[in-house]
Backbone bond lengths (Angstrom), bond angles and torsions (degrees), N, CA, C in turn:
res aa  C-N    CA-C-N  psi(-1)  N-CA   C-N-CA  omega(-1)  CA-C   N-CA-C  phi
1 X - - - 1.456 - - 1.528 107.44 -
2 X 1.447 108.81 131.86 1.653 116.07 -157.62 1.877 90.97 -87.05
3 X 0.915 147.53 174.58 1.577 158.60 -118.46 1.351 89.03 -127.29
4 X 1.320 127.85 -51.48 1.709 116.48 174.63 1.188 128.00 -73.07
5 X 1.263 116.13 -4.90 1.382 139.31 173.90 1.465 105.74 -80.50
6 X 1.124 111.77 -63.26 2.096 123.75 165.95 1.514 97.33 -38.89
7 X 1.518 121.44 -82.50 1.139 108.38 178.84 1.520 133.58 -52.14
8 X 1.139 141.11 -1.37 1.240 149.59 153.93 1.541 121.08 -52.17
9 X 1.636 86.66 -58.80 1.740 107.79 -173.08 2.036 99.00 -65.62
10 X 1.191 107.41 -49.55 1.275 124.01 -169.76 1.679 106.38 -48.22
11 X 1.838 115.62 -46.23 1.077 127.27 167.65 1.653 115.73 -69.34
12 X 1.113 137.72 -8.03 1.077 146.53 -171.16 1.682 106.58 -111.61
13 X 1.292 116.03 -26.89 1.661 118.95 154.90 1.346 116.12 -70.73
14 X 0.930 137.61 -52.58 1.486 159.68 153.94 1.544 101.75 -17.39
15 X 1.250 102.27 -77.81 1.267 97.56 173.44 1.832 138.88 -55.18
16 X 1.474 87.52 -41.40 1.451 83.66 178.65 1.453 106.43 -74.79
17 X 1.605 125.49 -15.76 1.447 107.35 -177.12 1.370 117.03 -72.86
18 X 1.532 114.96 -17.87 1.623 136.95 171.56 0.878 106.07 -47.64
19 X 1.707 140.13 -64.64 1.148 166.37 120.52 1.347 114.34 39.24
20 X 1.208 101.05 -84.36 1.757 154.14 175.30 1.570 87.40 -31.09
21 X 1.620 103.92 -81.92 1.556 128.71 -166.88 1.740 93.14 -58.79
22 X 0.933 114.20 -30.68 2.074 93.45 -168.10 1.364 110.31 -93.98
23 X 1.473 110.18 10.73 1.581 108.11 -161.26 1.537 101.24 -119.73
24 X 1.404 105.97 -24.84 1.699 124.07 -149.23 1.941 94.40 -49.82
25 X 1.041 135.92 169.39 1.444 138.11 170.97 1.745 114.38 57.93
26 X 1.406 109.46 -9.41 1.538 115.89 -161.01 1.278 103.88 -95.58
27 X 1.276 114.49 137.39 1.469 115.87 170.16 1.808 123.12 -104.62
28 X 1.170 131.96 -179.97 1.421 98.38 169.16 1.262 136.25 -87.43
29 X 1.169 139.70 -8.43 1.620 141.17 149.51 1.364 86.25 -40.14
30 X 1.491 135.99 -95.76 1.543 114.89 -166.44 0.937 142.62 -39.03
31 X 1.396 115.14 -33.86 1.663 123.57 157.12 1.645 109.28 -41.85
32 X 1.529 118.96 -68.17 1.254 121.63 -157.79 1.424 117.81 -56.16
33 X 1.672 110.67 -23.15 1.364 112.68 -160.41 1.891 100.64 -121.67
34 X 1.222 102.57 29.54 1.428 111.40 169.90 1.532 110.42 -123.57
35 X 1.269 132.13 85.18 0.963 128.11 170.29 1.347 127.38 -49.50
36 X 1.362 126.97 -42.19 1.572 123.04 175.57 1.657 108.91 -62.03
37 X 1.272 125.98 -34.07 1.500 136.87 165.18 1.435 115.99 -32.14
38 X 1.527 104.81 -71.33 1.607 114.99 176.21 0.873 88.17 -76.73
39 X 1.240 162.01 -5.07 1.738 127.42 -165.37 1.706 86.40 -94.46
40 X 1.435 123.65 -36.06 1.216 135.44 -176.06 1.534 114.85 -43.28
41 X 1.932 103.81 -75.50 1.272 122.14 172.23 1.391 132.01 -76.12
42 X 1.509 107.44 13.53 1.733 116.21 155.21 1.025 109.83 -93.11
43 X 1.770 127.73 -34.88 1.515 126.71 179.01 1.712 107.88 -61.19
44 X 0.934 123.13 -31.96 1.693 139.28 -164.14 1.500 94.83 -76.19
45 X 1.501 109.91 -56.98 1.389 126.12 -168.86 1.665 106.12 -61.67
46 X 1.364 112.97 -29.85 1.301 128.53 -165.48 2.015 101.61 -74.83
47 X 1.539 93.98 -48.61 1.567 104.02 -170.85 1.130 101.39 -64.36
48 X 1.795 126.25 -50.57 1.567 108.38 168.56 1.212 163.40 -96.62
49 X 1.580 103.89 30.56 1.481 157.39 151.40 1.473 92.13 -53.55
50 X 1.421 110.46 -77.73 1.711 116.06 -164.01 1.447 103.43 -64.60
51 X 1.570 114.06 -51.52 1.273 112.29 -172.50 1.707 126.38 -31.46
52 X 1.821 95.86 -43.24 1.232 124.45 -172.44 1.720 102.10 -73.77
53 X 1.606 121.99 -44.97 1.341 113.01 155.87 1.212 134.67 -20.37
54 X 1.689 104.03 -72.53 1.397 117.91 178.84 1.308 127.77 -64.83
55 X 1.928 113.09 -14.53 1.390 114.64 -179.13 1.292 99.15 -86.94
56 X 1.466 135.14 -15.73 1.024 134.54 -159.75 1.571 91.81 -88.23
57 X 1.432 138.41 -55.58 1.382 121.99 161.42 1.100 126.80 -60.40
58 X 1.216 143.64 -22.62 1.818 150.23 153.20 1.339 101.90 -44.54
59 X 1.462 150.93 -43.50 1.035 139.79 -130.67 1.378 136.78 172.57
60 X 1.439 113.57 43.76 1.064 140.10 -135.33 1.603 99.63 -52.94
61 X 1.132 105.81 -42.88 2.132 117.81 172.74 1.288 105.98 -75.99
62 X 0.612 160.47 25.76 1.611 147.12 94.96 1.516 140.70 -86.37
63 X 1.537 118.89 -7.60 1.277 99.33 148.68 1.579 132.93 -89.48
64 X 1.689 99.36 10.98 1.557 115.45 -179.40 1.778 87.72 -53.60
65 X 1.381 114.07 -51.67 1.996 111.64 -164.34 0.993 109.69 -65.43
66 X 1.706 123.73 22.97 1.533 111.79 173.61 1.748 94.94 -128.78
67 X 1.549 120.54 104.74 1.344 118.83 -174.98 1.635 108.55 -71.98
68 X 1.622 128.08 -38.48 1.279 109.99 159.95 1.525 109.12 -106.72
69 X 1.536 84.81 83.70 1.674 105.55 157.80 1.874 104.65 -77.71
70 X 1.286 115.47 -36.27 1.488 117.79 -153.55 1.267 89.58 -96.78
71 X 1.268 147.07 -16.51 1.530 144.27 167.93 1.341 123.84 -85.98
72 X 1.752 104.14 -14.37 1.489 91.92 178.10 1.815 105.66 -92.74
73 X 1.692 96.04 -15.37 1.916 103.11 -175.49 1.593 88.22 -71.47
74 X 1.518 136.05 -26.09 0.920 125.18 -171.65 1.678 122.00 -88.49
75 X 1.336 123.37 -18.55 1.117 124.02 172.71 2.082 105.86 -81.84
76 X 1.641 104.98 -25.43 1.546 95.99 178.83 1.358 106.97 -62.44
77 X 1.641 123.65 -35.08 1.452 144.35 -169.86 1.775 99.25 -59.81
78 X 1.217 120.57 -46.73 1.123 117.75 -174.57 1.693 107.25 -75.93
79 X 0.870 99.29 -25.71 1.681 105.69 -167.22 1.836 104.08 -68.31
80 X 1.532 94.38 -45.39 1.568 97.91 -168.68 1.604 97.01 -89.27
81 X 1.302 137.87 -45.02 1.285 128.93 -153.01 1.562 90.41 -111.85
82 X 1.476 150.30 42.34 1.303 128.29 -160.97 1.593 81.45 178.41
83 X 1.333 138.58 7.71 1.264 131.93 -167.59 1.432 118.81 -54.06
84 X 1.387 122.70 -18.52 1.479 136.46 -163.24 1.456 93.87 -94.57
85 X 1.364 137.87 -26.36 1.510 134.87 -176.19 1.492 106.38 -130.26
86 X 1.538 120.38 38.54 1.369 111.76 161.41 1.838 113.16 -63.30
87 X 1.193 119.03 -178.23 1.631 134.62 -159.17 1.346 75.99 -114.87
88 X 1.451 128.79 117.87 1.713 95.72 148.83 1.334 105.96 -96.63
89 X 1.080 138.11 -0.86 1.860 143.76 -179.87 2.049 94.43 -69.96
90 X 1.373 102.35 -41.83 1.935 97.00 -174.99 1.446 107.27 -71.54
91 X 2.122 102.31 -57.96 1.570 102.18 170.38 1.947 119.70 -31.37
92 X 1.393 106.83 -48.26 1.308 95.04 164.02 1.062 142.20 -85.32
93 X 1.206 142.15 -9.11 1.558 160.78 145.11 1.614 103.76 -49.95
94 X 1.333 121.56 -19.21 1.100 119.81 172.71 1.151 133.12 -96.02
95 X 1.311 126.97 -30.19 1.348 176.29 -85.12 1.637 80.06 -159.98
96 X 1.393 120.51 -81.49 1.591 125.12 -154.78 1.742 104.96 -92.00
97 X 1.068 120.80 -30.86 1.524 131.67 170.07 1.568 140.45 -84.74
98 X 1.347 104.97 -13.56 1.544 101.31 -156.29 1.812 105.19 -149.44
99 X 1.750 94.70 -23.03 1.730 94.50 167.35 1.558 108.66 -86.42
100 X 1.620 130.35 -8.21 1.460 121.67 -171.52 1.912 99.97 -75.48
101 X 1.662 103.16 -31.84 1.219 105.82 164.57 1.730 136.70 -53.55
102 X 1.531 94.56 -56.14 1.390 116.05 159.49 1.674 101.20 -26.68
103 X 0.907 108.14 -62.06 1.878 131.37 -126.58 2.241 82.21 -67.56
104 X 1.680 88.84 -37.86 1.892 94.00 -158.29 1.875 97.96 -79.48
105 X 1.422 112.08 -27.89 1.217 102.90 178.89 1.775 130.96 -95.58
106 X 1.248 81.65 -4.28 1.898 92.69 161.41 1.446 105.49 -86.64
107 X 1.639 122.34 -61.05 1.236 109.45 -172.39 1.660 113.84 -61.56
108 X 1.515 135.42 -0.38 1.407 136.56 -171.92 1.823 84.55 -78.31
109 X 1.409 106.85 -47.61 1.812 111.90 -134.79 1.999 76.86 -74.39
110 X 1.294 122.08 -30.65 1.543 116.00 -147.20 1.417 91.14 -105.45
111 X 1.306 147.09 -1.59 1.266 144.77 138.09 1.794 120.81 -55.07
112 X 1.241 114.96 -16.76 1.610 93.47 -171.12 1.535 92.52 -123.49
């Protein structure tokens, strides 16, 4: 794995641990009605959307191990260009379901 590729993944841990930390105790009624919250964990969501962009040109053999590689560039896409019709029910389903996953297969790829 070429060095911009490390840093990609590295930014994409980062983020989800941001994530992690702004969500921890929260349920979603609190999510929905905290605006600085989501405004928080869409910016996060946003960085590893792109992150996943740029690893995808850094390194084409390693973002093959991420099958929604093209759904997560696509939920940052909605976030930045679609901001008026984000999901916040998916943002959170994602948030609590699908980044703890994230979280085990970045730190696998950035361990060896």
């Amino acid at each position: 794995m070429n060095i911009e590729a490390r840093k990609r993944l590295r930014d994409i841990a980062d983020a989800r641990g941001a994530t992690g930390r702004f969500t921890a105790g929260k349920n979603f009624p609190e999510y929905e009605v905290d605006e600085m919250l989501r405004a928080a964990v869409e910016r996060k969501l946003a960085i590893i959307g792109e992150a996943f962009n740029q690893l995808e040109a850094a390194d084409a053999s390693v973002s093959e191990t991420f099958p929604e590689l093209r759904k997560i560039v696509g939920m940052r896409n909605r976030i930045v260009h679609g901001y008026d019709s984000v999901d916040e029910e998916l943002v959170w389903d994602v948030v609590q379901n699908r980044l703890p996953l994230l979280k085990k297969q970045v730190e696998a790829l950035l361990a060896e």
